[in-house]
VEXDREN-2710 file (C-alpha; in Angstrom, 1 decimal):
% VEXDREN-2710
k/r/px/py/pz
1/UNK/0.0/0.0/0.0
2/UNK/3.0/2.2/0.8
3/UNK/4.2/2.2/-2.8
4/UNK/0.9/3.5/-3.9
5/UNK/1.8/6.5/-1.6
6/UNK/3.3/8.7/-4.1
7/UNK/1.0/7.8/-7.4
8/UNK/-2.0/9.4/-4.9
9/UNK/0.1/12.9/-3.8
10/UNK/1.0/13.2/-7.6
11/UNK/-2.9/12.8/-8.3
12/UNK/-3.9/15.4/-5.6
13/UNK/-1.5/17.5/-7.1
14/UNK/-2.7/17.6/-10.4
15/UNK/-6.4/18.4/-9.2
16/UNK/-5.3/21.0/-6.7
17/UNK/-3.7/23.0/-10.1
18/UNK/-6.5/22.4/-12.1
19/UNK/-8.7/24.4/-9.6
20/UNK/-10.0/27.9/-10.1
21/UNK/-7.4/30.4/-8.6
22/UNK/-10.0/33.4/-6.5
23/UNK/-10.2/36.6/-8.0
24/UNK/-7.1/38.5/-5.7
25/UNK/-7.4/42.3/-4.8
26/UNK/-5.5/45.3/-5.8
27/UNK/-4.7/45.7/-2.4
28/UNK/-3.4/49.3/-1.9
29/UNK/-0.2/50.4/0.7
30/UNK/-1.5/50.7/4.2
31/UNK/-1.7/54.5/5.3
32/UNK/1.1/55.8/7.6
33/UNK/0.5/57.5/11.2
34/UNK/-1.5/60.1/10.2
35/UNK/-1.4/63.4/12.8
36/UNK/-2.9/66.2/10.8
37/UNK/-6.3/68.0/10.8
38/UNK/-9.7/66.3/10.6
39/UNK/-11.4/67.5/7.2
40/UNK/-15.5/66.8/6.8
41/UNK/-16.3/65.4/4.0
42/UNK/-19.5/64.6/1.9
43/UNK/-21.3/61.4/1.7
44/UNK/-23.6/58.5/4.4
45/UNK/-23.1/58.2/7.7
46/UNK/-22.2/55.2/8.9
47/UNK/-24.2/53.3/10.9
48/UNK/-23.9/49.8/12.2
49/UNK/-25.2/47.0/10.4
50/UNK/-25.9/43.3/10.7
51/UNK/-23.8/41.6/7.7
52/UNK/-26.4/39.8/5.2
53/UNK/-25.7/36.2/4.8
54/UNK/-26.9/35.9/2.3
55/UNK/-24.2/37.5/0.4
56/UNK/-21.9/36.1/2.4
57/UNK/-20.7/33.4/0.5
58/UNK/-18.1/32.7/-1.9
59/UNK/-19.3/32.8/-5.8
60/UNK/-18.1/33.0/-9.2
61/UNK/-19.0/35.6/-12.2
62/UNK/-17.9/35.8/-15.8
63/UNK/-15.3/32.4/-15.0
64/UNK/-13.6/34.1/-11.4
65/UNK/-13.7/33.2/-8.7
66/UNK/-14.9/35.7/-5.9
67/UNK/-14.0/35.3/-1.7
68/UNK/-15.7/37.7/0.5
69/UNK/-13.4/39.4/3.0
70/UNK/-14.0/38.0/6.4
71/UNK/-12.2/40.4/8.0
72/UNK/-12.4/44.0/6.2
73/UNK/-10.8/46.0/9.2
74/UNK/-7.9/47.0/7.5
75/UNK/-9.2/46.6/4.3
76/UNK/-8.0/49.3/1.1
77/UNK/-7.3/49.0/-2.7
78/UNK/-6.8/51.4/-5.5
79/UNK/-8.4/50.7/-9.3
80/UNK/-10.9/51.5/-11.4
81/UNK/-14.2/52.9/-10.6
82/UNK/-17.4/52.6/-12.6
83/UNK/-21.1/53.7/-12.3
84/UNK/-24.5/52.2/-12.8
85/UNK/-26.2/53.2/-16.0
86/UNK/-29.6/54.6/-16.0
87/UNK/-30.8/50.8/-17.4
88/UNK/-30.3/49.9/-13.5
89/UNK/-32.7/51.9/-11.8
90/UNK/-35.3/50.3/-9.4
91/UNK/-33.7/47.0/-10.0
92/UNK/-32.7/44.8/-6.8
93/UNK/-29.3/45.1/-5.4
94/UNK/-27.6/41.6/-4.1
95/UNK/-29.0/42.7/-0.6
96/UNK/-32.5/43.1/-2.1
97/UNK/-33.2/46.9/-1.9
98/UNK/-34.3/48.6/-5.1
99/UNK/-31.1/50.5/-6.9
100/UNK/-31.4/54.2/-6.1
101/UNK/-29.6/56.3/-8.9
102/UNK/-29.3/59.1/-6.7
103/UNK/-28.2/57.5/-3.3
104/UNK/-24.5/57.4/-2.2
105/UNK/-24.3/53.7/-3.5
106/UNK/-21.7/51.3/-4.3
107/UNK/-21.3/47.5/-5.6
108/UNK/-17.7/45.6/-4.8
109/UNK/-17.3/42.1/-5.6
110/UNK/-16.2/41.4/-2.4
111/UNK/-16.6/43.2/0.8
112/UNK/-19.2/42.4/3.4
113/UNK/-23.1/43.5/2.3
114/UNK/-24.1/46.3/3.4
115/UNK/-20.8/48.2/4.6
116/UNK/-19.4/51.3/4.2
117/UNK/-16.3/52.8/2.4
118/UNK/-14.5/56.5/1.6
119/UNK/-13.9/56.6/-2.2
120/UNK/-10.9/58.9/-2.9
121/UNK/-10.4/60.1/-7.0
122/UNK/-6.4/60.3/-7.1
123/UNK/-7.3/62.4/-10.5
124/UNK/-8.5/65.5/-8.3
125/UNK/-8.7/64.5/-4.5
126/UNK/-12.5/64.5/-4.0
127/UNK/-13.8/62.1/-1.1
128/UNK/-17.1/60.8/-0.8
129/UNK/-18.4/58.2/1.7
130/UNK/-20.9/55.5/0.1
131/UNK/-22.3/52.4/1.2
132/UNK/-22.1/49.0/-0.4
133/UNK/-25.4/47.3/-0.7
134/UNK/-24.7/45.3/-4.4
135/UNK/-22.2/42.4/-6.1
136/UNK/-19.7/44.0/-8.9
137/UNK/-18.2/45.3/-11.3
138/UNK/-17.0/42.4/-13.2
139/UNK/-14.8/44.1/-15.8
140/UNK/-11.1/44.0/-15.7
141/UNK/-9.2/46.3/-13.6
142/UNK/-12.0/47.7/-12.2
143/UNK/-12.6/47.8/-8.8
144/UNK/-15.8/49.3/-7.6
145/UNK/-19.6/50.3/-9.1
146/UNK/-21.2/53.5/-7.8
147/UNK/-24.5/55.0/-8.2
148/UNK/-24.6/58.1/-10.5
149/UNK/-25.1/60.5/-7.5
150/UNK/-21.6/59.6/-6.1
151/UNK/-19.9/59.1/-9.5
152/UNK/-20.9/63.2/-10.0
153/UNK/-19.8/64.3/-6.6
154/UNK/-16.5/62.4/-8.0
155/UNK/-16.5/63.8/-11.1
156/UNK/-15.0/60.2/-12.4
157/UNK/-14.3/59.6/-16.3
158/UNK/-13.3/55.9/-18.1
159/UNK/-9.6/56.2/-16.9
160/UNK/-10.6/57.8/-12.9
161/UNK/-8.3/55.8/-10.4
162/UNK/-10.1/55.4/-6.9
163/UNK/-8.9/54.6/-3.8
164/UNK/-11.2/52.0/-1.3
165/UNK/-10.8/52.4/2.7
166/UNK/-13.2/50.1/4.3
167/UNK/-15.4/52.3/7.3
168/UNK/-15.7/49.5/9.9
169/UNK/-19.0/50.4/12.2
170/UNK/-18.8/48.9/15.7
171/UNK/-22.1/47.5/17.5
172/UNK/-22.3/50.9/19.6
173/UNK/-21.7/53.3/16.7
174/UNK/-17.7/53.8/16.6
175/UNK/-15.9/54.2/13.7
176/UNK/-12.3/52.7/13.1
177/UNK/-10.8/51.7/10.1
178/UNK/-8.3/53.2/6.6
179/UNK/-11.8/55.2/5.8
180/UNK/-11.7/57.0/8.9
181/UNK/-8.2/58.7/8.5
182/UNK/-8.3/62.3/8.1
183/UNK/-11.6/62.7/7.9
184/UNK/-15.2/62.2/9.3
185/UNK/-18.4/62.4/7.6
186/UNK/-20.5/66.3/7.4
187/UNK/-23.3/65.8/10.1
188/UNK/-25.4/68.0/7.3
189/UNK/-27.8/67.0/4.6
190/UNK/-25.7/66.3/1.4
191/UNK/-28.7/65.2/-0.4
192/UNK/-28.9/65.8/-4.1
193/UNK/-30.4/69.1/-5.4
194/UNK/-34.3/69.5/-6.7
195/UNK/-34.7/68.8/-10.3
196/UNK/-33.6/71.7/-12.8
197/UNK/-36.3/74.2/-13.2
198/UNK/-35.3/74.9/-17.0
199/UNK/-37.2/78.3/-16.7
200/UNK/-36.0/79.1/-13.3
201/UNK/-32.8/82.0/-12.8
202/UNK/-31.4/81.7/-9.1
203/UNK/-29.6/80.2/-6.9
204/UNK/-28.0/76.9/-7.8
205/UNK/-25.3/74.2/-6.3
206/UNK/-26.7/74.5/-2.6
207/UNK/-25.9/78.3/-2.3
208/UNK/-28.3/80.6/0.1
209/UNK/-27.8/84.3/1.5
210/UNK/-27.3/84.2/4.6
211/UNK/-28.2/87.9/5.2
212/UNK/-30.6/89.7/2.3
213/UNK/-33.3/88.8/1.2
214/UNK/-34.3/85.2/0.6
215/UNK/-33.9/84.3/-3.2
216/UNK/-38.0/83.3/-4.5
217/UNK/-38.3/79.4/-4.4
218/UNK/-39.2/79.6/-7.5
219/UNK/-35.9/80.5/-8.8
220/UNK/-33.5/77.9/-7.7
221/UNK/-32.4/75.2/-9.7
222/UNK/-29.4/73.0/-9.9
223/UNK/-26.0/73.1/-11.6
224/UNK/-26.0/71.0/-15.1
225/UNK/-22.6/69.3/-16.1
226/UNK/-23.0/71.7/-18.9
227/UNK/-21.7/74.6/-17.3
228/UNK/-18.5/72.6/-16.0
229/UNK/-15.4/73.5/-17.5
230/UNK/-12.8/70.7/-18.1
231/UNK/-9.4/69.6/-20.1
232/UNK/-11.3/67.0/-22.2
233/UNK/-8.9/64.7/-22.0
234/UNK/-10.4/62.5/-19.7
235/UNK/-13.1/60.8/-21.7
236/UNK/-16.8/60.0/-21.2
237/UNK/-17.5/58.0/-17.8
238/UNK/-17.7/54.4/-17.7
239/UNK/-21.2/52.2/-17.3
240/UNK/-21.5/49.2/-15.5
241/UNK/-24.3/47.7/-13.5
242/UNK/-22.9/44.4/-11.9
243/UNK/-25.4/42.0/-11.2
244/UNK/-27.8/44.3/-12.9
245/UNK/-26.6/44.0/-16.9
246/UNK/-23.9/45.0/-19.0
247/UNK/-21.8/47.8/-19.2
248/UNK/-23.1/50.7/-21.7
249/UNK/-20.2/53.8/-22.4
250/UNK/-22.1/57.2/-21.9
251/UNK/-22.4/59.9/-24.7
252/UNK/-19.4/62.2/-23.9
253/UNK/-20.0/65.1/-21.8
254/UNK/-18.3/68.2/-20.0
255/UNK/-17.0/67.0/-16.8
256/UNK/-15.6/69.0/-13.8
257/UNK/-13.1/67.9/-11.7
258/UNK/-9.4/68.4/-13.7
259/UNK/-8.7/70.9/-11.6
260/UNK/-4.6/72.0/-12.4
261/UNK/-2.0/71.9/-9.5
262/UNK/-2.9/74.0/-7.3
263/UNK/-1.4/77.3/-8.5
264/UNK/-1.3/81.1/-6.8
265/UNK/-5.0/82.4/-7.7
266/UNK/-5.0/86.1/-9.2
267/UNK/-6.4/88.7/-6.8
268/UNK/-10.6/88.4/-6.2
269/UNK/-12.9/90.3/-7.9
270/UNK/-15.0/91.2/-4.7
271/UNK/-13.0/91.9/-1.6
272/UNK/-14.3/92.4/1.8
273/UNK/-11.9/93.8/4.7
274/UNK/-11.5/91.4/7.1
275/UNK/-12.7/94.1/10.0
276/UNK/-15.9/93.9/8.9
277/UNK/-16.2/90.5/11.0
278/UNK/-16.0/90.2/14.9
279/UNK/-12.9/89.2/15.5
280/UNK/-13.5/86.7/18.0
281/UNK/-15.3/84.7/14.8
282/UNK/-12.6/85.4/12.3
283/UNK/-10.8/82.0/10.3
284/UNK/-7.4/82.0/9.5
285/UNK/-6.3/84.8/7.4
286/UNK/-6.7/84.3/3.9
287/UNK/-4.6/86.0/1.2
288/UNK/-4.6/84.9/-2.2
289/UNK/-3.8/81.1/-2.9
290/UNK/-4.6/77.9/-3.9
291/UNK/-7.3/77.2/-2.4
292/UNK/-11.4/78.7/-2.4
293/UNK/-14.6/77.5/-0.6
294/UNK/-17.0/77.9/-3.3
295/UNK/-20.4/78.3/-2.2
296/UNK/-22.8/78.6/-4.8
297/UNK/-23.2/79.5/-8.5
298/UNK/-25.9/81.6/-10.2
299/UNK/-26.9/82.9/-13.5
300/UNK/-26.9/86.7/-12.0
301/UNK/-23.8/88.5/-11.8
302/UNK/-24.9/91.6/-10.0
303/UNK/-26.6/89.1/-7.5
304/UNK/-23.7/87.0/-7.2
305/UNK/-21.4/90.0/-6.4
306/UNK/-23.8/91.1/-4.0
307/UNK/-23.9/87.8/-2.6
308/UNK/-19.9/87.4/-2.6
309/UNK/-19.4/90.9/-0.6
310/UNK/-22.5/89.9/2.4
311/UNK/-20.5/86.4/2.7
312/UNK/-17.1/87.8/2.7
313/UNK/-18.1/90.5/5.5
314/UNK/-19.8/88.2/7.8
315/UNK/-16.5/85.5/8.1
316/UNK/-13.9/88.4/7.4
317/UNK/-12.3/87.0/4.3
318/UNK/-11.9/87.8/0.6
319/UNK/-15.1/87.2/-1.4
320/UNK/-15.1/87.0/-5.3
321/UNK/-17.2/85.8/-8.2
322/UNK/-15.6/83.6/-10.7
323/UNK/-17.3/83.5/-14.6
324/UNK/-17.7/79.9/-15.4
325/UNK/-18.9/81.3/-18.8
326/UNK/-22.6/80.0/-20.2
327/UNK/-24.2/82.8/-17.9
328/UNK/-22.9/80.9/-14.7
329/UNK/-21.0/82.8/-12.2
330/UNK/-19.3/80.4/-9.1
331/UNK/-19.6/82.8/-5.7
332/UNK/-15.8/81.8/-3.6
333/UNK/-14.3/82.5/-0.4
334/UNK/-10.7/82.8/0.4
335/UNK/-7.7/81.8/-1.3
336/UNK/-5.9/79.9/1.3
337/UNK/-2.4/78.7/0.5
338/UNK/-3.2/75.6/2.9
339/UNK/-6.5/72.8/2.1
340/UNK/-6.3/73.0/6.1
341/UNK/-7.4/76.6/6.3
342/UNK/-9.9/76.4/3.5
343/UNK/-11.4/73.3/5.4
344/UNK/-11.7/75.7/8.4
345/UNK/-14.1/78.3/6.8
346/UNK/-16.0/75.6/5.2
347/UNK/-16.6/73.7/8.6
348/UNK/-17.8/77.3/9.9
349/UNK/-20.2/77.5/6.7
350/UNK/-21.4/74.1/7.4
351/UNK/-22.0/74.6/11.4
352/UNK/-24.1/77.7/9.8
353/UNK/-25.9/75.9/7.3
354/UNK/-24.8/76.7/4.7
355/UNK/-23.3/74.1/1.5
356/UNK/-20.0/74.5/0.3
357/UNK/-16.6/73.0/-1.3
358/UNK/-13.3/73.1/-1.5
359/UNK/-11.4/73.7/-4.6
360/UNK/-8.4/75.4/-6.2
361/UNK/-8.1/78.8/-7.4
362/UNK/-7.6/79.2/-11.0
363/UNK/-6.0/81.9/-12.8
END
């Protein structure tokens, strides 16, 4: 019997290679110490969660092999990121809620259902937190599905590199985990703007004045990708739907988001002297710099001036009013030479109320 020994390991052998070889992860570098400021960001709040089991087990798609992470904790990667097409919507997600195109979704092919991840583009820096409720993408290289909502607040294109951080949410609410480093989710609504009154001519992008008089409702609609300026290099976002069909390119389209290094921004149309703000409520002093909190844009440019001097005076920094050309002018605040200083001011315009967002200064 002993001789027969080695004729049964070489058998074993031959059907242990002939097995299928699980899908592996694009697993990114784990973040160092991190001892900086704490920045809010957009996106769902994470709660805690039971996991479903029934997407808990181990499956295969399109001839991969797929195995769930049993222990996400430390979990990040960096790849590809798609988004649902519209052919999704009110379909079932692998947890058996119906696909919400303008919830702050996500599918992954492998992390525990429903969980909660911060989505980083490396193209432009924008964070968003989402949460996984759905199975996929399936294409190659890519690495994660979200809903159209977060793709926009993303601004991703067909070539957008993301990076995952798992969020991991803890029985009585605590948050640990890569996701939580550097920055926390904005206890305010984030929730997507009203549909586009085509007829409308007010306020748009979540801006409000804080001190004249109250824009008619009538009047406010939301920014279209239309008036976004870009490179146009980057190509028309990429449509895949998991579970839910197969991946349809979208027409191309203006995107925003290719914002240049950050670069010393020219001097501000609107200033406001920074006396004219208690002192005791002033933010760091701003001078001209890289970086604006930009909190609104409307088709008005008299309005938007007006608008840029009554914010500027009330948090003692520069306002100015930036043409974004098709009748659109962007109402900014600062020009920080620090993220960390811009982040300040817009924490102080979120404790207030009022929406707003970091970017850089252009020329």
């Amino acid at each position: 019997m002993r001789k027969e020994w080695p004729a049964v390991a070489l058998a074993l052998l031959v059907l242990t290679a002939c097995t299928t070889t699980p899908e592996t992860q694009n697993t990114a570098p784990p973040q160092p110490a991190y001892n900086g400021p704490v920045v809010e960001i957009p996106g769902v709040e994470p709660k805690y969660e039971p996991i479903n089991p029934a997407t808990s087990q181990d499956y295969s798609a399109n001839g991969k092999s797929y195995r769930i992470v049993k222990d996400p904790s430390n979990f990040s990667e960096v790849g590809l990121a798609t988004w649902y097409g519209d052919e999704a919507q009110g379909k079932r997600t692998a947890t058996g809620e119906s696909y919400d195109p303008d919830a702050l979704s996500a599918a992954h092919p492998t992390l525990p259902l429903p969980s909660y991840v911060r989505v980083t583009n490396l193209a432009n820096g924008r964070q968003i937190v989402v949460r996984v409720n759905d199975r996929g993408p399936y294409m190659p290289g890519r690495i994660i599905d979200l809903s159209r909502a977060a793709g926009d607040r993303l601004n991703i294109s067909n070539n957008t590199r993301v990076r995952v951080d798992y969020i991991q949410v803890a029985p009585d609410g605590s948050l640990s985990g890569p996701g939580t480093i550097g920055t926390t989710v904005a206890k305010q609504s984030y929730a997507l703007p009203a549909r586009p009154d085509l007829g409308g001519n007010g306020v748009m992008n979540g801006a409000s004045e804080p001190t004249a008089a109250p824009v008619p409702a009538q009047d406010i609609r939301a920014v279209d990708n239309s008036t976004l300026q870009s490179n146009g290099n980057l190509g028309a976002p990429v449509s895949s739907s998991g579970f839910l069909g197969a991946p349809q390119p979208l027409a191309n389209g203006v995107l925003e988001g290719s914002e240049p290094e950050p670069q010393p921004a020219a001097a501000p149309v609107i200033a406001a002297p920074a006396a004219a703000a208690p002192a005791a409520s002033r933010p760091v002093a701003a001078s001209a710099g890289a970086w604006v909190v930009q909190v609104g844009a409307i088709n008005d440019a008299a309005r938007a001036q007006q608008l840029a001097k009554s914010l500027g005076q009330k948090y003692g920094v520069p306002g100015s009013v930036e043409n974004a050309g098709n009748n659109v002018y962007r109402i900014q605040l600062g020009g920080f030479s620090s993220r960390a200083d811009a982040a300040a001011l817009q924490q102080r315009l979120s404790a207030n109320g009022q929406a707003a967002f970091i970017t850089s200064a252009r020329r």
